[in-house]
N, C-alpha and C positions, 0 to 999 in steps of 0.2 A: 706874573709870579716871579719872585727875586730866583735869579739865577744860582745862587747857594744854597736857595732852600732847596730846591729840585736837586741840586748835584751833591746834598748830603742823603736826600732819600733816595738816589740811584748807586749814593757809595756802599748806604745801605745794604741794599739787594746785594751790592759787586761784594760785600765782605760776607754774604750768605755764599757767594759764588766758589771764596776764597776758603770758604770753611771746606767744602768737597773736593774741593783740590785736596789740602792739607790731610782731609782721612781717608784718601786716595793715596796719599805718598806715606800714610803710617798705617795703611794696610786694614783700616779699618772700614772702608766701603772698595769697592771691585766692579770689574764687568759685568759681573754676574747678578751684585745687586743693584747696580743701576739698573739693568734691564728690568728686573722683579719690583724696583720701588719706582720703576717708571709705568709700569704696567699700573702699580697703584693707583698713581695720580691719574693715568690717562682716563681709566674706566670706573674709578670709584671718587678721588677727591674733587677733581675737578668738573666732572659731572654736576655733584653737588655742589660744589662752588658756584656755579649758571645757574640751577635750579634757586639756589640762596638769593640770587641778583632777583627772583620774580617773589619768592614765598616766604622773604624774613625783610623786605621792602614796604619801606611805610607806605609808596606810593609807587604806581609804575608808568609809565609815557602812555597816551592814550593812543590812537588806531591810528589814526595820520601820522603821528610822530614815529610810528616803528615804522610803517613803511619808507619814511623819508629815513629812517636809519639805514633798510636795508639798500634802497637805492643810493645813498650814500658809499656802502660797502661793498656793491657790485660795482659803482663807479669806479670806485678807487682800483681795486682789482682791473677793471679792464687798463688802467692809467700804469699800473704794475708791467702785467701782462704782455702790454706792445713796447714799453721800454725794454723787457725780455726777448722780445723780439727783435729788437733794433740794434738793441748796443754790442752786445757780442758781438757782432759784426765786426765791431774795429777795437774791439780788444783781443790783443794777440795772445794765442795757446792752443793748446792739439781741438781735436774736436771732441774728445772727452772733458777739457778744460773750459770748453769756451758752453758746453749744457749742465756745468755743474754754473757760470758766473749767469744763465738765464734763468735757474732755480732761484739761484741767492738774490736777482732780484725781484724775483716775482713774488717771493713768500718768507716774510720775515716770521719774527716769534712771538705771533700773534695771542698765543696763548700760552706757554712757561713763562715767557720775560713779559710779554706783552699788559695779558690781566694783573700780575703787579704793579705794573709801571705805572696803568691807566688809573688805579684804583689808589696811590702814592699822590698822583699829580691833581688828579682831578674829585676825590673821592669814591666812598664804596657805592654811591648813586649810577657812576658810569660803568661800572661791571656789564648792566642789562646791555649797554650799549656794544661794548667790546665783543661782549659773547655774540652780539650779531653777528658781527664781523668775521666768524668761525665758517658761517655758512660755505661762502663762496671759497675759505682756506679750503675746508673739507671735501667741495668736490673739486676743485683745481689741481691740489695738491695732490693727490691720489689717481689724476686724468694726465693732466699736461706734465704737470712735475714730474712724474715716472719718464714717459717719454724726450724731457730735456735732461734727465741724468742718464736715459739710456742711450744719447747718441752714439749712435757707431758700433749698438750693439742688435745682435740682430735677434729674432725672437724672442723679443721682447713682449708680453701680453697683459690689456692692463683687466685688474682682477677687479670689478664693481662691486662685487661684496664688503671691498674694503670702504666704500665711501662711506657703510653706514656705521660710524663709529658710535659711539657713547657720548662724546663732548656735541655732535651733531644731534642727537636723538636729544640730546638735556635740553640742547638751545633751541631745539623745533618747541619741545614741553612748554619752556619758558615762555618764549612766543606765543604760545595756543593763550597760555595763562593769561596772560598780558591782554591779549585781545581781547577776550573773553569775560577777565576780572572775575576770574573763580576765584573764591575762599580758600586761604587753606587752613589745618590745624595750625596754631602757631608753635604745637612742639614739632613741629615736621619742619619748620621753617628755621629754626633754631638747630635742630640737629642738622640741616643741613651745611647751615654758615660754620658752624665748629667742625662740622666735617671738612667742610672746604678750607677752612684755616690752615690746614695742611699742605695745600697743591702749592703755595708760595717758598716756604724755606725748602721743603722735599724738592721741585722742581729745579731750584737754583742749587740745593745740594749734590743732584744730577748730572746738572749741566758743568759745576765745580770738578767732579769726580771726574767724568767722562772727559774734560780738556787737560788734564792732568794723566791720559792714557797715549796724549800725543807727543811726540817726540819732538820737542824744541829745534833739534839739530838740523831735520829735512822742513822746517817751516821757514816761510816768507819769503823765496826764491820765486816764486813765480810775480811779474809786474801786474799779471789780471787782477790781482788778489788784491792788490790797492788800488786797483780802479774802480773794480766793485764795491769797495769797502766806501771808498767816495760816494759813488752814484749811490747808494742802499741807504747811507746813513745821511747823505748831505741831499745830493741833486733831488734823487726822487720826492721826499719829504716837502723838497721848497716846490715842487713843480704841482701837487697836489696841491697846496695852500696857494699857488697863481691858480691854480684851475677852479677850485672848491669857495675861493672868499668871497664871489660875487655870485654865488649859487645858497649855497648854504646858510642860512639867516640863522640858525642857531651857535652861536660862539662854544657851547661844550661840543657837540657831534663834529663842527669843524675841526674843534683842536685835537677831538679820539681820533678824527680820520686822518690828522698829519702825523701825529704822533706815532699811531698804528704803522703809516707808512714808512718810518724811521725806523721800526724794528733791526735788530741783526735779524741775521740770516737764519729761519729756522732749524731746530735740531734735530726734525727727523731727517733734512734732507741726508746726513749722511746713515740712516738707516735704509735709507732706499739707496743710496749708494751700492750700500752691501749686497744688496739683494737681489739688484739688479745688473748690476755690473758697470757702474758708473767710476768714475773717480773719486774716492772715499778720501783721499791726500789732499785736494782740492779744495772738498768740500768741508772737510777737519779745519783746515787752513783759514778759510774764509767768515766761517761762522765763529772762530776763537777771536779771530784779529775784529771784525765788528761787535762783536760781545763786548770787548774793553772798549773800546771807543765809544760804545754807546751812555757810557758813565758819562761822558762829557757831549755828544753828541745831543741828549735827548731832555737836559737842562734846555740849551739853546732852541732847540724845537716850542717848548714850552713858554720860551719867551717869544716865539716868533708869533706864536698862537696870542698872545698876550693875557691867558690865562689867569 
């Protein structure tokens, strides 16, 4: 795929990004609504959005091909995971610093930036695929993730009711679907896709808003923050495509799984930040600065994949 065409459908998104900033600083979205139109997307649009990938799909992958999806996306994750484990090590910052740069790279934004992105580059066919890919965010994220934004903090306890979210219950559904090849109504499948046409601009409206609550002034002083912002968007991404091209025989589930890995930094992490006592400054910092980059970062993915 030409390297322009990808990096006008990423400027795309980036000027969806650009719109929530802009009715953030005219006062016309807030704290308050982010949280209430982020609660939207999490447990009603984008629900629907997965469920639309199995039930408004001309066609879905048959029984070997999802398993080779998910083994695909637990791979990848564990290739995440021990790079989180590793590299902090030799990137310099406090020890609240250094579990906020293990978050950022273990779990990108796999789903607000992510299912646009996949869905831009590769078509609305790779949705089923990405929403795999949720599995292992959902229990990871809510396991280990708390625990690397709580370093240094003590009683700290992790709560398992939160792993069963909505976005994880839609993509088990989808999954059963899939395997199964249940029928569905096709106006069920329909109101779901228009339902889910929402989670795209509303997500990036969000993620606009909410970096537009960060203060310019105390940003990019720390050197972790470009280290990370390297390894997350550059290293990790190419290190999966060494690992994955001589495994993987399908060129689409190759290129969601490098792509996926090139995410920024997800956006809850700084909602666990808050809540658990992590470094919120950190982690603000980190997921803004690979957000922009990713405009230009995930073009070049795209071509690496040859797409």
């Amino acid at each position: 795929m030409d390297f322009f065409a990808v990096f006008f459908q990423m400027l795309t998104l980036f000027v969806l990004l650009l719109v929530g900033w802009l009715a953030n600083r005219l006062k016309i979205m807030n704290g308050e609504m982010n949280r209430l139109l982020s609660r939207l997307v999490v447990n009603i649009t984008m629900p629907a959005m997965i469920l639309a990938s199995v039930l408004d799909a001309e066609s879905v992958p048959e029984a070997g091909k999802i398993l080779e999806i998910m083994a695909a996306a637990v791979a990848g994750y564990a290739v995440l995971l021990a790079a989180a484990v590793l590299f902090p090590r030799w990137i310099p910052g406090t020890v609240g610093e250094k579990g906020v740069y293990q978050f950022a790279l273990a779990f990108g934004n796999v789903a607000f930036i992510g299912f646009p992105v996949v869905t831009s580059i590769f078509g609305q066919g790779a949705l089923f695929y990405a929403s795999v890919f949720t599995f292992p965010f959902n229990i990871l994220a809510f396991t280990l993730g708390i625990l690397f934004v709580a370093r240094g903090q003590e009683g700290v306890r992790l709560e398992w009711k939160r792993l069963i979210s909505p976005a994880l219950v839609s993509a088990i559904l989808a999954v059963i679907l899939a395997l199964l090849q249940i029928p569905s109504p096709p106006v069920l499948g329909e109101a779901c896709s228009l339902l889910g046409q929402i989670t795209t601009p509303a997500a990036l409206l969000i993620i606009g808003s909410s970096l537009a609550e960060i203060p310019f002034s105390k940003m990019f002083r720390r050197p972790g923050v470009y280290i990370v912002t390297l390894l997350r968007l550059g290293a990790l991404p190419v290190l999966v495509w060494l690992l994955f091209k001589g495994w993987l025989t399908d060129p689409l589930l190759l290129g969601i799984s490098v792509v996926l890995a090139g995410m920024p930094v997800a956006t809850n992490g700084t909602m666990l930040c808050m809540e658990y006592g992590g470094d919120a400054e950190s982690m603000t910092e980190v997921t803004f600065l690979t957000t922009v980059c990713s405009v230009f970062t995930i073009p070049l993915l795209a071509m690496l994949v040859k797409i």
